[in-house]
C-alpha positions in Angstrom: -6.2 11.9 -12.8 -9.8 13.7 -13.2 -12.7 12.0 -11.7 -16.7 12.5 -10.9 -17.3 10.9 -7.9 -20.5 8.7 -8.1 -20.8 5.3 -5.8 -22.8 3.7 -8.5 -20.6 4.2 -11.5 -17.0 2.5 -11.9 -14.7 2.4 -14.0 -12.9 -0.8 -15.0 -8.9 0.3 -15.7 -6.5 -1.6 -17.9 -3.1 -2.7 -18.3 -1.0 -4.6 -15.8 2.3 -3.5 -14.6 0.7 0.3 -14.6 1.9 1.8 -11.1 -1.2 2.3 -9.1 0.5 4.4 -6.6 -1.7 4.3 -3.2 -0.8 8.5 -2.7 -2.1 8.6 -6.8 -5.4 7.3 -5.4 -5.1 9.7 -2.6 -4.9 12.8 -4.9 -7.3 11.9 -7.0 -9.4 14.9 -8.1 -7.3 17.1 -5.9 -5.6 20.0 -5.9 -3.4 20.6 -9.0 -3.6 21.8 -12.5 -6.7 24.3 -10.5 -9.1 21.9 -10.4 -11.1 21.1 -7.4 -10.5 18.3 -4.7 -13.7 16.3 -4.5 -14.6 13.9 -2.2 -16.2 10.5 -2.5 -16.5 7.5 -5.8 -15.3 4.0 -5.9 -12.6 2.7 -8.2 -12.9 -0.3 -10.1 -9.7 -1.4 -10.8 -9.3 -4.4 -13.4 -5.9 -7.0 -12.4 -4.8 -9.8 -14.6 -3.8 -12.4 -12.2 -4.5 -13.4 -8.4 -2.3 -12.9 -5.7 -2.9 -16.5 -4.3 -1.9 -14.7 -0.6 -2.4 -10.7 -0.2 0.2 -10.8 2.2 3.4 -8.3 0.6 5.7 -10.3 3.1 5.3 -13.8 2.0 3.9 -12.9 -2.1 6.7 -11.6 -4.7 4.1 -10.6 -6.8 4.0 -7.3 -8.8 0.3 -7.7 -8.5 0.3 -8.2 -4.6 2.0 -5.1 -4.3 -0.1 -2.9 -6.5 -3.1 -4.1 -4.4 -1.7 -3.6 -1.0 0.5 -0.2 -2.1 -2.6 1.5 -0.9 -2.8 -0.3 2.5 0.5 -0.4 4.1 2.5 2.3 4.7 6.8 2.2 4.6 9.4 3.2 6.5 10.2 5.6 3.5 9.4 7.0 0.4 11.4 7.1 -3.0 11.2 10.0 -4.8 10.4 8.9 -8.5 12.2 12.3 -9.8 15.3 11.9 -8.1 15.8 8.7 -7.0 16.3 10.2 -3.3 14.8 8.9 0.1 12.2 10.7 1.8 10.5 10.7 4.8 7.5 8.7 5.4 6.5 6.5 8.5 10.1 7.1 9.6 10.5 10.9 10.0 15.1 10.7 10.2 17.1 7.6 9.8 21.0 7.2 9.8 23.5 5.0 8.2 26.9 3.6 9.6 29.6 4.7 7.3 30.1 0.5 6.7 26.5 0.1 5.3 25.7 -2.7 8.3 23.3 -0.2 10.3 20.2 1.5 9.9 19.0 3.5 12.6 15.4 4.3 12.0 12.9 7.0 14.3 9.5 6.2 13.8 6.9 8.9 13.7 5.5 9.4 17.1 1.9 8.5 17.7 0.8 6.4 14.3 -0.7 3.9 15.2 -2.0 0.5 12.5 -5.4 0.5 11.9 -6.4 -1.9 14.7 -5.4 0.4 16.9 -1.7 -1.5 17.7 0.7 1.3 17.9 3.8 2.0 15.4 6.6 2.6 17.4 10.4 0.9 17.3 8.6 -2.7 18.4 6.9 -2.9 15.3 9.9 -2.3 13.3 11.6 -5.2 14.8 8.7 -7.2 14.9 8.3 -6.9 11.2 11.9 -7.2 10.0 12.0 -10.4 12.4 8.9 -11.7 10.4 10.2 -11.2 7.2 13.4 -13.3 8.0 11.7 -16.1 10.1 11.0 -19.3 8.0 7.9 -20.3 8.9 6.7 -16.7 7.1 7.9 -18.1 3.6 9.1 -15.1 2.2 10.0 -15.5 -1.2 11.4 -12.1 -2.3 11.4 -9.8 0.7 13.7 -11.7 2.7 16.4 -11.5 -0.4 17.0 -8.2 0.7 17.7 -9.2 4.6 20.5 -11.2 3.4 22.8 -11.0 6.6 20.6 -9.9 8.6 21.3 -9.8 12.4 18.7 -8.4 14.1 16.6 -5.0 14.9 17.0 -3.9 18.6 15.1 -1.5 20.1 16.6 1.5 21.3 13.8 3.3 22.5 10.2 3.6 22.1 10.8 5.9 18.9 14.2 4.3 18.1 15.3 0.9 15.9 18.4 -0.3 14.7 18.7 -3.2 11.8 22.2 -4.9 11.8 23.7 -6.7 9.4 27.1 -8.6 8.6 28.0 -6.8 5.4 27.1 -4.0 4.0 23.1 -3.9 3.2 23.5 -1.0 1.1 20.0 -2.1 -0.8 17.6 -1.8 2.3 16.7 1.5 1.9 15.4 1.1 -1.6 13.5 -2.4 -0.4 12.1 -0.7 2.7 10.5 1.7 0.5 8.2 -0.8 -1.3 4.8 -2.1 -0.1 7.0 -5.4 0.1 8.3 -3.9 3.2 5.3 -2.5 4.2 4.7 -2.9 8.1 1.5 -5.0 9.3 0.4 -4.6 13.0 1.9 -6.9 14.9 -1.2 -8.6 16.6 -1.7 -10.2 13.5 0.8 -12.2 13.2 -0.4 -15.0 15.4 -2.9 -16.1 13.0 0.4 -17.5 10.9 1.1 -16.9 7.5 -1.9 -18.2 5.9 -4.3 -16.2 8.1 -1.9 -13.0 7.1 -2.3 -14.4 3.3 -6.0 -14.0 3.9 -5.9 -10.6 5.7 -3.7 -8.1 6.4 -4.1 -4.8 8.8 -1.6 -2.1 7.9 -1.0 1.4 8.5 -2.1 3.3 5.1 -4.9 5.3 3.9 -6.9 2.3 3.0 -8.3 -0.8 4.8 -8.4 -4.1 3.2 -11.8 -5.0 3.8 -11.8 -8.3 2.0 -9.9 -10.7 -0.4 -12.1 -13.4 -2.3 -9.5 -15.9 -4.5 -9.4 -15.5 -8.2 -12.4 -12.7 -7.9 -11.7 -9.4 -6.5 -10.3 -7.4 -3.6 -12.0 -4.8 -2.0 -10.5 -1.2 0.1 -12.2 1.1 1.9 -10.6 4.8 2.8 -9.4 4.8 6.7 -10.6 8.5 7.5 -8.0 8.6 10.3 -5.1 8.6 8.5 -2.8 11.5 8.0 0.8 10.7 7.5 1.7 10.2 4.0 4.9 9.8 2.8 7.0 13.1 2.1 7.0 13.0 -1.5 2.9 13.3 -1.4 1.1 16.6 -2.6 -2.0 15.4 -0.5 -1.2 14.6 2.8 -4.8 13.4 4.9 -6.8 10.3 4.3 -7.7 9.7 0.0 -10.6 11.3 -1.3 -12.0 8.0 -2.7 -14.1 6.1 -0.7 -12.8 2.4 -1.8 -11.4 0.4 -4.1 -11.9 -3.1 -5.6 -9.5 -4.5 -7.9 -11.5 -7.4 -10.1 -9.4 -9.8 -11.3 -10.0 -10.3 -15.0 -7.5 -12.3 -16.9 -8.8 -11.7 -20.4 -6.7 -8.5 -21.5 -9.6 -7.3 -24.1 -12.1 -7.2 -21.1 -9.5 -6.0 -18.8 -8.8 -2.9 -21.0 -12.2 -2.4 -22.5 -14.6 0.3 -20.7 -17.8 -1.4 -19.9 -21.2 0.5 -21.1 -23.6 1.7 -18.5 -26.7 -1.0 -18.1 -30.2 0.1 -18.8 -31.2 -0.1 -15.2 -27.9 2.6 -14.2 -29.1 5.1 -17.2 -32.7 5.1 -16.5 -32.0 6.1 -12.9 -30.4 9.2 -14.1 -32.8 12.1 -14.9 -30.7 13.9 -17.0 -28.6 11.7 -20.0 -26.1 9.2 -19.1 -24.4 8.9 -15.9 -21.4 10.6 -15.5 -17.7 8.6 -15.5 -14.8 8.2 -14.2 -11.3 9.2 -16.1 -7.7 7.9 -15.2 
């Protein structure tokens, strides 16, 4: 992905179903290939439906988690090569030989970006969510099926049960689906959550306006991406918005620069962005 970071310019990107990893956005313009890590820019990012609730936990949509990939972090990471589990906001993990634990150790010291901390609490807290049914899930829970409970072990330490085998939670914890929320939102119920959710990744949702667009802003603090990331601080973008544009022709189209943009620029047209 080669970009030109400039706050005024924007680039409205196509087709739905592409994966708009959050650690993509985070390398943009860095590092590889010898080119130069910049910092700074804004993505526009065109969607073709709305999420109706931006909440991963209640929403199975493939849209919901291509918006909030970039905001919540997950307990690990699945290597696209291989297929394999990495590391990410858990740094080990074990599994009973019967497939019915999970014994996860958070990361020390991550905290969400309210300042809640990450620890073994917020693993259970979250897993307990996703199961209770006043949260709705519609796809999430699927993979909990059996599911007894997390207990905390210690601070750094959780264990998820389950009656048989749950042989598929690694691979669903891995998603944004799965992605863990701070905990001291979950009191404004699911439909404040659907409205706003605070997470752990490199971006923070700033807002979510229905059927128009949803806006992210870079969290500076953050600096624990998942294993399988070649940049590993906060992204080099500044934001995001994804627009929510139904018509595929628009959707896909690159939009010309106004009069007003290129007459600001001294010297030809201003410059773009390239995904």
């Amino acid at each position: 992905m080669r970009r030109t970071p400039s706050p005024s310019v924007r680039r409205v990107a196509g087709a739905p179903g592409v994966a708009l990893g959050a650690w993509t956005l985070a390398d943009c313009g860095g590092g590889d290939g010898g080119r130069t890590s910049q910092q700074g820019g804004r993505l526009t990012y065109a969607i073709d439906q709305d999420g109706g609730c931006i909440d991963p936990h209640q929403s199975p949509l493939a849209t919901v988690q291509l918006v909030t990939r970039g905001v919540v972090d997950s307990l690990v990471a699945q290597d696209p090569r291989t297929g394999g589990f990495k590391p990410w906001l858990a740094t080990s993990w074990t599994v009973s030989p019967d497939a019915r634990e999970f014994t996860f150790d958070p990361r020390p010291g991550i905290t969400f970006s309210d300042g809640t901390p990450l620890d073994a609490e917020a693993v259970k807290r979250n897993f307990d969510r996703v199961v209770d049914p006043a949260t709705k899930s519609t796809s999430s829970v699927l993979y909990l099926a059996g599911y007894q409970g997390t207990t905390v072990v210690d601070g750094d330490t959780a264990t998820v049960r389950f009656k048989q085998p749950g042989a598929q939670l690694l691979q669903a914890a891995s998603t944004a689906f799965f992605g863990l929320e701070s905990p001291a939102t979950f009191a404004k119920g699911p439909q404040g959550t659907c409205q706003k959710i605070v997470d752990s990744g490199p971006f923070t949702l700033d807002s979510y306006t229905p059927r128009q667009e949803v806006t992210l802003t870079r969290w500076a603090d953050h600096a624990w991406a998942p294993a399988t990331a070649a940049h590993q601080n906060a992204p080099f973008l500044d934001g995001i918005t994804f627009k929510t544009i139904s018509e595929d022709a628009v959707r896909s189209t690159r939009p010309r620069p106004s009069r007003s943009t290129m007459s600001s620029t001294s010297s030809g047209p201003p410059p773009t962005s390239t995904a």
